[in-house]
C-alpha positions in Angstrom: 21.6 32.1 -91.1 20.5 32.5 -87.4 20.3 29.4 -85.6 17.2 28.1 -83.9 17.0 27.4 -80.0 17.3 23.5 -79.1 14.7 21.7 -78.2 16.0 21.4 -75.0 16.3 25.3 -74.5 13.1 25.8 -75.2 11.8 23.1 -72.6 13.9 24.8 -70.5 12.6 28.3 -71.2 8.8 26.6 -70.6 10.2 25.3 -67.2 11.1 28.3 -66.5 7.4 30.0 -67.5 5.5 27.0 -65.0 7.5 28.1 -61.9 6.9 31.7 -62.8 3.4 31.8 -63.1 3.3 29.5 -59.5 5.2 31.8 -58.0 3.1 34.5 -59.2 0.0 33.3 -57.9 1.0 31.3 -54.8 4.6 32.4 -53.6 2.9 33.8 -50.4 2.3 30.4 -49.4 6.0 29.7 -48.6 5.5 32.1 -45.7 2.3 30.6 -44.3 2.3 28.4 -41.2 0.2 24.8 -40.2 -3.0 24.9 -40.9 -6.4 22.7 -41.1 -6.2 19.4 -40.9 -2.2 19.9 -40.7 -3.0 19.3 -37.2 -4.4 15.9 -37.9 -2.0 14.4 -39.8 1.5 15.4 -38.5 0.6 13.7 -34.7 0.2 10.3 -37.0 3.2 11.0 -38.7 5.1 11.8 -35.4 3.6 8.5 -33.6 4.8 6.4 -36.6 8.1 5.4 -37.9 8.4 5.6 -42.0 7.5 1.7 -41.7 4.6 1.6 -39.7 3.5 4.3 -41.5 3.0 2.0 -44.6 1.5 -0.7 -42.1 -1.5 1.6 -40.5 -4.0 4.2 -40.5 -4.6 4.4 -36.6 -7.3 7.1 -36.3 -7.3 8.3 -40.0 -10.4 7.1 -42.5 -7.9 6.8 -45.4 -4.7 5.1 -46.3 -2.2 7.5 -47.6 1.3 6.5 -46.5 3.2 7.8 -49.3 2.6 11.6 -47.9 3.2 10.7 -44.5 6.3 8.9 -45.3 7.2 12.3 -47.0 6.4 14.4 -43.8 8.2 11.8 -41.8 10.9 12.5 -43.8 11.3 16.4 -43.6 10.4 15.7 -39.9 13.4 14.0 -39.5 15.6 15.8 -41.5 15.1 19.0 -39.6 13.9 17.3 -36.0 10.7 19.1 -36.5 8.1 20.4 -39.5 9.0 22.8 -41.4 6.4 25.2 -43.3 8.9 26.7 -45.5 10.0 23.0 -47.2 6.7 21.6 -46.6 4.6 24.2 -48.3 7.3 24.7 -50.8 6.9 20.9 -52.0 3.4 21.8 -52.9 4.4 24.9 -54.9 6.8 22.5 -56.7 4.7 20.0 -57.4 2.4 22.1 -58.9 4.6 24.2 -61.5 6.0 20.4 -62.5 2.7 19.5 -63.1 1.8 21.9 -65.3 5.2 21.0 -67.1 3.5 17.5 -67.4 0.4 19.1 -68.6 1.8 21.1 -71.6 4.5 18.1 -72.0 1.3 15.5 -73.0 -0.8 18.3 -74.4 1.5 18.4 -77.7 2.5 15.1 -78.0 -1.4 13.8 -77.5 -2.7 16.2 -80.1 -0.3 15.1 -82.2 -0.7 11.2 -82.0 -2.1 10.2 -85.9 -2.3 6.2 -86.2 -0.5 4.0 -84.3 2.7 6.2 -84.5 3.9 9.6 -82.8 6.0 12.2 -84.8 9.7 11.3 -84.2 11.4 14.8 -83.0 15.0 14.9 -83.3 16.3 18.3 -83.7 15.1 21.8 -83.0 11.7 21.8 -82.1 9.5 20.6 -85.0 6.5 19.0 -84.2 5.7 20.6 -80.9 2.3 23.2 -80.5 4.3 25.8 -78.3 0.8 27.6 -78.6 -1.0 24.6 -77.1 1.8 23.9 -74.5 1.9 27.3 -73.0 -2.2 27.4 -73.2 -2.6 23.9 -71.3 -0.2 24.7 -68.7 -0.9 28.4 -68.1 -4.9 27.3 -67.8 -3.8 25.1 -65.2 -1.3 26.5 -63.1 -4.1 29.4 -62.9 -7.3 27.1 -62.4 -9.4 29.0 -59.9 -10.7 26.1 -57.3 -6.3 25.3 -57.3 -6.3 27.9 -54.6 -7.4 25.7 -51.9 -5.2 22.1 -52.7 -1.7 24.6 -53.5 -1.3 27.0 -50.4 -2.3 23.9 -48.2 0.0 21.6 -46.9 -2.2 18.9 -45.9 -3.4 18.7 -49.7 -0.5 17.7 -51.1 -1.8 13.9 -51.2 -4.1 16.1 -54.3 -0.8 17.6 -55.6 1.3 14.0 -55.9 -1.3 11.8 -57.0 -1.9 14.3 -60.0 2.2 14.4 -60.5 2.3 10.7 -60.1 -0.4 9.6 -62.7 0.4 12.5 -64.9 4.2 11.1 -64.9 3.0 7.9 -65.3 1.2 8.9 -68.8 4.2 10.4 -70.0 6.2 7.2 -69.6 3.2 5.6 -71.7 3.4 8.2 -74.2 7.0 7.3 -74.2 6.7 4.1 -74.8 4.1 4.2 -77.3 6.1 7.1 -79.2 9.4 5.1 -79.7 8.4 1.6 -79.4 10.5 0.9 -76.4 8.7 -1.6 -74.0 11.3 -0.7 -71.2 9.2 2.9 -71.1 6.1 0.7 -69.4 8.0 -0.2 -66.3 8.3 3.2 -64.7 5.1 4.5 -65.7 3.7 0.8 -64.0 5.8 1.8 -61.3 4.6 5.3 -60.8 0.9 4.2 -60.9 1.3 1.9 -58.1 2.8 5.0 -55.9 0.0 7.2 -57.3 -1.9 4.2 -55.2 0.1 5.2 -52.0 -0.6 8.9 -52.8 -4.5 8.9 -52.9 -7.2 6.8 -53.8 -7.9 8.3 -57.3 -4.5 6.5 -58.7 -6.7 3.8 -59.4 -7.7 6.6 -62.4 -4.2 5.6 -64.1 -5.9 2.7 -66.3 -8.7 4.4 -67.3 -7.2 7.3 -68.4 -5.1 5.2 -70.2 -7.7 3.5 -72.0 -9.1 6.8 -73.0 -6.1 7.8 -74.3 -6.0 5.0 -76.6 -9.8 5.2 -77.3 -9.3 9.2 -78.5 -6.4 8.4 -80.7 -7.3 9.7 -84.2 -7.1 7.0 -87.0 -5.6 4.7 -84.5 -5.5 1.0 -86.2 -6.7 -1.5 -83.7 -8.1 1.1 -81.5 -9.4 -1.0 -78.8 -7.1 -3.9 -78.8 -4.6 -1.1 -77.7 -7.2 -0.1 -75.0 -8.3 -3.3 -73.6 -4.2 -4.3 -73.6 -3.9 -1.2 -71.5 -6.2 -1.9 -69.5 -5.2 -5.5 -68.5 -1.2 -4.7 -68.3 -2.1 -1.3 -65.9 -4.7 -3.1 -63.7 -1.8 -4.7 -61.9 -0.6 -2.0 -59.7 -4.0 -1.9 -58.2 -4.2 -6.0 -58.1 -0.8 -5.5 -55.8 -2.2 -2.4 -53.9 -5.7 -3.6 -53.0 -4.8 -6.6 -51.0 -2.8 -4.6 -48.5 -5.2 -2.1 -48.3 -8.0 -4.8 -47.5 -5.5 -6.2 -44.6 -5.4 -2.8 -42.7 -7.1 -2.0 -39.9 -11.1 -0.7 -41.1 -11.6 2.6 -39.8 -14.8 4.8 -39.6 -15.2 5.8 -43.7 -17.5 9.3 -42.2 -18.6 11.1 -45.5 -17.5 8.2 -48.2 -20.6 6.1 -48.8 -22.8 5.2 -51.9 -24.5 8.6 -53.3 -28.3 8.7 -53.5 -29.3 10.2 -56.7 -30.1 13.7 -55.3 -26.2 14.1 -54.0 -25.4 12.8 -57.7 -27.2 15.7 -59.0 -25.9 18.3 -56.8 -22.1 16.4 -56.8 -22.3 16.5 -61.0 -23.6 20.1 -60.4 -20.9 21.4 -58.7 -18.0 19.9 -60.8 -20.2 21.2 -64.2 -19.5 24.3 -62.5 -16.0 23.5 -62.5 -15.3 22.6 -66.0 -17.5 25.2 -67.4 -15.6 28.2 -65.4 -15.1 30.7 -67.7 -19.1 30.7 -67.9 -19.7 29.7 -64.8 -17.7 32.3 -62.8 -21.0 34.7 -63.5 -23.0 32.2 -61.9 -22.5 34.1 -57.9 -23.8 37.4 -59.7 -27.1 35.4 -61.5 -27.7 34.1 -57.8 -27.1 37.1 -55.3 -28.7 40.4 -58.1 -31.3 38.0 -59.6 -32.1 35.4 -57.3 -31.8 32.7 -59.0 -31.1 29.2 -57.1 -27.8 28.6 -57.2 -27.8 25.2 -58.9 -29.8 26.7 -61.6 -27.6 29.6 -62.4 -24.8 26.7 -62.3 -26.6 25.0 -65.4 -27.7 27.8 -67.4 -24.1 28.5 -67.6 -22.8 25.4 -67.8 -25.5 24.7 -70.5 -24.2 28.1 -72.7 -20.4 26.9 -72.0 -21.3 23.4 -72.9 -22.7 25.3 -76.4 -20.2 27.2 -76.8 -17.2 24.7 -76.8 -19.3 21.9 -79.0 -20.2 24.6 -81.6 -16.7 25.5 -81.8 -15.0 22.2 -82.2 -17.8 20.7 -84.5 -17.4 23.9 -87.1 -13.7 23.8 -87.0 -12.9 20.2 -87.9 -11.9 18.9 -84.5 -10.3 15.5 -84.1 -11.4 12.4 -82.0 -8.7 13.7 -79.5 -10.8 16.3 -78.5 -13.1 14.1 -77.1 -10.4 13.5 -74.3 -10.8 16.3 -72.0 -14.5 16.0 -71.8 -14.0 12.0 -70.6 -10.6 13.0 -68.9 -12.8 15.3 -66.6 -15.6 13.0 -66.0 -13.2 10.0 -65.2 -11.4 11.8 -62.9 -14.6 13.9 -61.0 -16.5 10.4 -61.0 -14.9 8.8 -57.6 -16.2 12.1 -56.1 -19.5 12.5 -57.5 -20.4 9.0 -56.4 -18.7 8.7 -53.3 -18.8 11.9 -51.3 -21.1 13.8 -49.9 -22.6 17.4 -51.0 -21.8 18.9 -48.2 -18.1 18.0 -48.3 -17.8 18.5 -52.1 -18.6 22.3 -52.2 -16.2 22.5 -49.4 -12.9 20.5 -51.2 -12.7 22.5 -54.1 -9.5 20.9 -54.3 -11.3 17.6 -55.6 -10.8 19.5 -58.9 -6.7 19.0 -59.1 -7.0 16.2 -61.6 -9.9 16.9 -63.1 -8.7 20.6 -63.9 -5.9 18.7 -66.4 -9.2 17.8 -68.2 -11.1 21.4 -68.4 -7.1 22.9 -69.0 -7.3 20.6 -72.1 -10.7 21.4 -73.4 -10.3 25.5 -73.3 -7.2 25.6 -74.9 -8.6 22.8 -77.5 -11.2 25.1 -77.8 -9.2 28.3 -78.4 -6.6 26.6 -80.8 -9.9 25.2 -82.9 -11.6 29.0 -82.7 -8.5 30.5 -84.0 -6.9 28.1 -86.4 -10.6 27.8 -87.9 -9.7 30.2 -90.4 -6.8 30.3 -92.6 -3.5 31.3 -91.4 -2.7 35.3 -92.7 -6.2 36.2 -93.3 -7.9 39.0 -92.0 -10.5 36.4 -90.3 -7.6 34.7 -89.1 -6.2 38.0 -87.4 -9.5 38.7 -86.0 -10.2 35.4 -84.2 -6.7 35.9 -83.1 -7.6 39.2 -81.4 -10.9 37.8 -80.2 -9.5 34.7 -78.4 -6.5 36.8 -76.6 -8.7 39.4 -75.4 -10.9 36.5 -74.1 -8.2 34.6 -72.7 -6.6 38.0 -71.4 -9.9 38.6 -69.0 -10.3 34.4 -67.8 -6.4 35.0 -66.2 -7.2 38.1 -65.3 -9.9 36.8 -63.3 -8.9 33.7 -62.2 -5.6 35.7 -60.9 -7.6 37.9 -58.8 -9.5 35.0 -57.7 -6.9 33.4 -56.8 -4.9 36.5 -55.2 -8.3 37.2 -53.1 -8.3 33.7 -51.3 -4.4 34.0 -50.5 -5.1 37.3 -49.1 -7.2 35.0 -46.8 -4.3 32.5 -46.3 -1.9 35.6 -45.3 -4.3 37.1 -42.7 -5.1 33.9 -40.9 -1.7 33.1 -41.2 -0.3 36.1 -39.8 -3.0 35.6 -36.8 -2.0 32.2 -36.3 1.9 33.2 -36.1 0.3 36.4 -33.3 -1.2 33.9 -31.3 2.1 31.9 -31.3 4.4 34.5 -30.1 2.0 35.7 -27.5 1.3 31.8 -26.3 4.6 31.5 -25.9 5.6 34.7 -24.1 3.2 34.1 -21.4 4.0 30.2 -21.2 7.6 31.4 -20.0 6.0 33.5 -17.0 3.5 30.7 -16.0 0.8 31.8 -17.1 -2.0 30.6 -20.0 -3.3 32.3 -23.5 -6.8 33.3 -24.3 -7.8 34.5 -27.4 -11.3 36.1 -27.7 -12.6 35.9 -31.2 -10.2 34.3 -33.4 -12.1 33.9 -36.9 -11.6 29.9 -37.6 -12.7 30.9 -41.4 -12.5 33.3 -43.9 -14.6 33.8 -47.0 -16.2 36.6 -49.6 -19.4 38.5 -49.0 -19.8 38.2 -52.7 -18.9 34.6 -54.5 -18.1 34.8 -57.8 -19.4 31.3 -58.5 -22.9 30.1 -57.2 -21.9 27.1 -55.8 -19.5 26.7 -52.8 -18.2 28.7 -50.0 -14.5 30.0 -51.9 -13.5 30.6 -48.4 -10.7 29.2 -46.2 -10.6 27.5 -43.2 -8.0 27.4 -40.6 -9.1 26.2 -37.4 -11.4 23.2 -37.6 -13.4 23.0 -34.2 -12.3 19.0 -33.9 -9.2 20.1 -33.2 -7.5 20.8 -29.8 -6.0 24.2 -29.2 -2.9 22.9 -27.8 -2.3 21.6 -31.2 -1.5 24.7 -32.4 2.0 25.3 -30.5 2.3 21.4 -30.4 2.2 21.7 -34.4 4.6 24.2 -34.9 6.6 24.8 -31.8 7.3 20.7 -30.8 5.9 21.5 -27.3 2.3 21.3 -25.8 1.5 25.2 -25.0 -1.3 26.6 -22.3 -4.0 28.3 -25.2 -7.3 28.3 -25.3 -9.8 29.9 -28.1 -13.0 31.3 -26.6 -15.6 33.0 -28.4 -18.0 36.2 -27.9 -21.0 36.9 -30.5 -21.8 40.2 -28.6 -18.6 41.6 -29.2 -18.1 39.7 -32.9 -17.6 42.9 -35.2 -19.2 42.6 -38.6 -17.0 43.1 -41.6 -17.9 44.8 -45.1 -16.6 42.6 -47.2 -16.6 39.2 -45.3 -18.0 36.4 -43.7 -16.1 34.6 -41.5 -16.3 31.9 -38.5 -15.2 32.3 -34.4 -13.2 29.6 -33.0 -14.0 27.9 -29.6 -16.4 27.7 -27.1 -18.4 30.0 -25.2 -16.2 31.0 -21.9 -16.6 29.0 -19.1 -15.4 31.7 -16.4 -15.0 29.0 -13.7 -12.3 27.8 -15.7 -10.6 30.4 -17.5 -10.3 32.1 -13.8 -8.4 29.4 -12.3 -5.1 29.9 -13.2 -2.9 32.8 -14.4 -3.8 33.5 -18.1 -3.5 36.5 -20.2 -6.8 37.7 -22.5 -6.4 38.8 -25.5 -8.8 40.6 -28.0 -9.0 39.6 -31.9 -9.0 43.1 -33.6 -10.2 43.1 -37.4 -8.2 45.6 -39.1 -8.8 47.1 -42.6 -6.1 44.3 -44.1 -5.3 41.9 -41.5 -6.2 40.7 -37.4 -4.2 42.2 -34.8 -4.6 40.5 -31.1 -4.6 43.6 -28.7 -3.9 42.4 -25.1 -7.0 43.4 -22.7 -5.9 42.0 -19.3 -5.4 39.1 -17.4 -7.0 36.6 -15.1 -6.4 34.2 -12.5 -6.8 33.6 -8.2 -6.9 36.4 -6.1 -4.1 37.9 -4.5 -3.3 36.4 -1.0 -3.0 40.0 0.2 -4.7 42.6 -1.7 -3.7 46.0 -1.3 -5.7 49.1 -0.1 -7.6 50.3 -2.8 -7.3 53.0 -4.2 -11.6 54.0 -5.2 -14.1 51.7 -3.9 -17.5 52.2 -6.1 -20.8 51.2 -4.7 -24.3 51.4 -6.4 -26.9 53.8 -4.6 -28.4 51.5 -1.7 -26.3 48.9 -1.8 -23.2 47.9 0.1 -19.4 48.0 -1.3 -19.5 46.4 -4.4 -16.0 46.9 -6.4 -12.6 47.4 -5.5 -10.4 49.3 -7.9 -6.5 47.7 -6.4 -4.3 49.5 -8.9 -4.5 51.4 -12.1 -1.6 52.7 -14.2 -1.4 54.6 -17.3 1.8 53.9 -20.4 1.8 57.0 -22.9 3.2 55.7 -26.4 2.7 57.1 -29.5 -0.1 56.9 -31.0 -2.4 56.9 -27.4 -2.3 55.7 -24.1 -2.4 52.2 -22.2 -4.7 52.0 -19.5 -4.1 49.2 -17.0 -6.6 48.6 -14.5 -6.8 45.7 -11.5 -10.7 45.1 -10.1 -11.6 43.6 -7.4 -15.0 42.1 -6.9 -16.6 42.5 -3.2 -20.2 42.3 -4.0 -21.0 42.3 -7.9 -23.1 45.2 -9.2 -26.5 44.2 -10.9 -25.3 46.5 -14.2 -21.9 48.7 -14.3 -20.0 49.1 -16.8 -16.0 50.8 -16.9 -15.4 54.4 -18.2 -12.0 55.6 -18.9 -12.2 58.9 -20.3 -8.9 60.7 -21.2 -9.6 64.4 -20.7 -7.9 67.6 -21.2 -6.6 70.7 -19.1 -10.7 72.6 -20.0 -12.4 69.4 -18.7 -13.5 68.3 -22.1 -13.3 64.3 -22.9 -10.6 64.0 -26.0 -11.1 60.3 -26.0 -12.5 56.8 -24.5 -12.5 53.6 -24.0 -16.2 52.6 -22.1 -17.4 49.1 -21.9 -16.9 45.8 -19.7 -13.2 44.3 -18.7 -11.6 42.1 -20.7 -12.2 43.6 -23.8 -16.0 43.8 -23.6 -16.8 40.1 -22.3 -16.5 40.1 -18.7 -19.3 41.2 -17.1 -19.0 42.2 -13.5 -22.3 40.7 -12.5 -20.6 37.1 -13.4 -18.1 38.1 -10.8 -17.3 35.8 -7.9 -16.7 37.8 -4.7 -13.3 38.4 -4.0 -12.3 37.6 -7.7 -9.7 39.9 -8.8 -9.1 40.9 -12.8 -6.3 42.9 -14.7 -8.2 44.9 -17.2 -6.2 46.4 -20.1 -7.6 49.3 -22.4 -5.9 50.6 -25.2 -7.2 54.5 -25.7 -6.2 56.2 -29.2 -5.2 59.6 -28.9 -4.7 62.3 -31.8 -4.8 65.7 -29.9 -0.7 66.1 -28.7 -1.5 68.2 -25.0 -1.8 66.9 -21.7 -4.5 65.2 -20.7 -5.3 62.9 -17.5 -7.5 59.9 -16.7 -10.4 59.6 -15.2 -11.6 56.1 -14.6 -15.2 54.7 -12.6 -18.1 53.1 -13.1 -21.6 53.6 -14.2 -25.1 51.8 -13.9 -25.8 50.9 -17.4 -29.9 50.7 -16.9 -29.5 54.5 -16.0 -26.6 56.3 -16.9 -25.5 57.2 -13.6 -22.0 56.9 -12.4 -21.7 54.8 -9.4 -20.4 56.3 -5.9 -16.7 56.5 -6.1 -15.0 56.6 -2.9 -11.2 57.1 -2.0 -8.8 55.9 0.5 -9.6 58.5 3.2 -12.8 57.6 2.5 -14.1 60.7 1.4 -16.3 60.7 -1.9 -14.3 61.4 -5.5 -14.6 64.7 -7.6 -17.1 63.4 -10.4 -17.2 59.9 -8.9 -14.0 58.8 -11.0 -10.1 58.3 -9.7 -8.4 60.8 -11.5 -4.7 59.6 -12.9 -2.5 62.2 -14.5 -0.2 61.7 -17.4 1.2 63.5 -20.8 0.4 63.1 -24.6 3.6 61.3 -26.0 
């Protein structure tokens, strides 16, 4: 006879599964830098030691310590933060969690009376089906994609570990009758304390528990124990909390009944997903208010699941993910406001344990409705995996659309890095033109909410950046041009900065540099530099006045780099008496006179007008010029009046007037 797996094989094997799946949906996080509010935390966890940590909250509206004590703790281990180990703790956390998920999905369906089912051998007893189906809906829970891939979530990540782990201890308890199984799981709700305000969910979701036990004897003498014994972590947490420091609470206050109803809205929205995800297509093609379309779904989802667990003979455990969701969405719906709900879709960690729950309850109901071996029973079968097939399908690509996201402002964060540092070493300061601060979809798939991600939130100073991630203050500063923003098919996104303040920008040595938007990422193409004039400028090489007027532009130097692919055209102006309206052409033309390819339009990548030039202000203008046809070609560079067309005077050294108005600079196709 073949032997069966162990028990503790198959555990294994499902281990196995949860890190799987997180990998498969969020392993492009471990390669992501700092990011968002990253830049908030880690200068209080690098002021503090690990004890005053636990004592304060300085500038922070919450108390959190546990987190920061874990940061201060990586921080020391490797003298600095580390994404790979920080964001790789969130990726952990999650796979365990949906371990813990499946773990207390089988043994809480299984709970009859007062006792659990005593499993000694080989693997009787446990719904494998309902295991993998509660874990696999919630590793790949759509609004996850914010809380996972973000390192300054993980106080969402742990406090769901913590109280989760602390339930299994009950369970533990409760299945073999061994009071010793209370202590840790008392212990572990306190820390869930330390972790984020919703541990204080870990005795009410006890009680419910209890409450949703089928044929339980002395139902709610069980509950109202619970409740008593598990009040006492928070009776030891909230006096230390009241002793701290108050700080400024921003958006936690006392809901009025209209944020309520748009709170309750948006978290109907999340439990009722697989209905709800239609809800951005019911808003943008029929134009239908978004909280509208969010409860016409939610209203047929809500159907849906009822009709199914009232027809198929569902126990009083399936009451518990309905109240497991509403306990754990409450604190939010009460306390937080709209605006900051539909943007902290990672609210939703705990809560999604609830809607994981329901669905699979739901599923396991439709399919075991009908009587094992029957053709109806095949067919619900096919039904339900078809069904389930498309809700992962969906919620993967979801998912794998807003780390796409992650991965291109990453990869413009770690740009920005390596260029901020490359001109630190030479003296001289970054400037970024048109970093995007956010990115999100043209096209939502759910009505409420932006699905986007932010990187750069405008409370935070640039320096922060290379402080964050490189230990040391850096010279970089984000400015911002909206009439030389691009607009991109498929997305929406944010600038970072101010508006340029030229006085500023011009007073010391900086290099500019351009945010390109590229068909699958941001490339930052350098466009010149900036900074005090030369003590002793050079002769010029063309001087370019408008018709009428004296000198007005000095062109110092110009050189031109062939490398594959086109040319680099390197320019240095100097301003004698600014032009009302001219605007550079570089035109690269070839040996019949005919242009092959340009690059027209004001210095520094389009935001410099000359007429905000200060006389005697000297730029470096850089101009990248793609080139296809492989012949020679040479450059012709000048000005032009942009009112009318016509090129300015160009005049040479000798001081005779230039063929065509335009120096002429000869080089080769690579």
């Amino acid at each position: 006879m073949k032997a069966k797996p162990s028990t503790s094989l198959l555990w294994l094997l499902f281990t196995a599964f949860c890190v799987g799946v997180t990998l498969l949906l969020y392993s492009a996080a471990l390669s992501l830098p700092f990011f968002f509010d990253d830049f908030v935390h880690f200068p209080f966890v690098e002021a503090n030691s690990q004890a005053r940590i636990w004592l304060t909250t300085d500038e922070l509206a919450y108390y959190r310590p546990l987190n920061f004590s874990i940061w201060r703790l990586t921080y020391d281990l490797y003298g600095r933060h580390n994404p790979l180990i920080d964001h790789g703790l969130n990726l952990l956390l999650h796979a365990l969690n949906g371990l813990l998920v499946g773990w207390l999905a089988t043994w809480l369906w299984s709970w009859r009376g007062d006792r659990f089912p005593v499993v000694r051998s080989a693997a009787p007893g446990v719904d494998w089906w309902r295991v993998y189906l509660s874990a696999v809906l919630f590793l790949a829970y759509p609004f996850s994609y914010q809380a996972v891939p973000w390192v300054g979530s993980l106080s969402h990540l742990l406090v769901t570990f913590l109280i989760l782990l602390s339930l299994v201890c009950y369970v533990q308890m409760r299945r073999t009758d061994q009071a010793l199984w209370g202590m840790p799981s008392l212990l572990l709700a306190l820390m869930a304390l330390f972790a984020h305000e919703n541990g204080v969910l870990v005795m009410p979701l006890i009680v419910l528990l209890e409450l949703t036990t089928p044929q339980a004897v002395r139902r709610w003498r069980k509950a109202m124990k619970g409740a008593l014994i598990w009040s006492l972590p928070l009776a030891i947490y909230l006096p230390i909390w009241l002793r701290l420091p108050r700080v400024e609470q921003g958006g936690l206050f006392s809901n009025s009944l209209e944020g309520v109803g748009q709170n309750s809205a948006y978290f109907l929205q999340g439990l009722f997903y697989p209905f709800t995800a239609f809800g951005g297509w019911l808003h943008s093609r029929w134009g239908i208010q978004d909280i509208t379309a969010v409860l016409l779904l939610s209203t047929l989802g809500l159907a849906v699941a009822l009709l199914v667990q009232i027809r198929n003979h569902a126990t009083l455990r399936s009451l518990l993910p309905w109240l497991w969701y509403l306990v754990a969405a409450l604190p939010a719906i009460l306390f937080l406001v709209f605006e900051y709900v539909i943007n902290g879709p990672r609210l939703l960690m705990l809560a999604s344990v609830g809607a994981s729950w329901l669905w699979a309850d739901v599923t396991l109901l439709f399919v075991r409705g009908a009587r094992a071996g029957s053709r109806e029973y095949t067919l619900r079968a096919a039904v339900a995996v078809t069904l389930l097939a498309l809700l992962l399908l969906h919620n993967g690509r979801f998912i794998h659309e807003r780390m796409t996201y992650h991965q291109v402002l990453g990869s413009g964060f770690k740009q920005v890095i390596a260029a901020t540092l490359a001109a630190n070493e030479i003296g001289e300061e970054t400037v970024v033109i048109n970093f995007p601060s956010w990115l999100a979809p043209k096209r939502p798939s759910f009505a409420l909410g932006h699905e986007g991600v932010l990187f750069w939130p405008d409370y935070v100073p640039h320096e922060m950046l290379m402080a964050t991630h490189t230990g040391q203050f850096g010279d970089l500063s984000f400015i911002r041009d909206d009439a030389t923003r691009p607009e991109l098919p498929r997305n929406f996104y944010g600038l970072t900065g101010p508006q340029p303040q030229w006085d500023q920008l011009t007073a010391v040595p900086a290099q500019v540099l351009r945010t390109e938007y590229l068909e699958d990422g941001l490339a930052l193409l350098p466009v010149g530099s900036v900074g005090p004039e030369m003590q002793e400028s050079p002769r010029p090489l063309a001087t370019f006045r408008s018709e009428g007027q004296d000198i007005a532009m000095n062109l110092l130097d110009a050189h031109v780099s062939p490398v594959p692919g086109g040319v680099w055209v390197d320019l240095l102006w100097q301003s004698v008496a600014p032009p009302v309206q001219a605007t550079v052409f570089v035109h690269l033309v070839d040996a019949a006179g005919q242009i092959v390819a340009q690059a027209d339009g004001e210095p520094l990548g389009g935001i410099y007008q000359f007429a905000r030039w200060k006389p005697g202000e000297e730029v470096h203008d850089r101009r990248w010029v793609p080139l296809v046809v492989a012949e020679d070609v040479s450059v012709r560079v000048g000005l032009y009046d942009r009112a009318s067309g016509e090129r300015l005077t160009a005049v040479g050294p000798d001081g005779l007037q230039l063929a065509e108005d335009a120096l002429r600079l000869a080089t080769s196709a690579p």
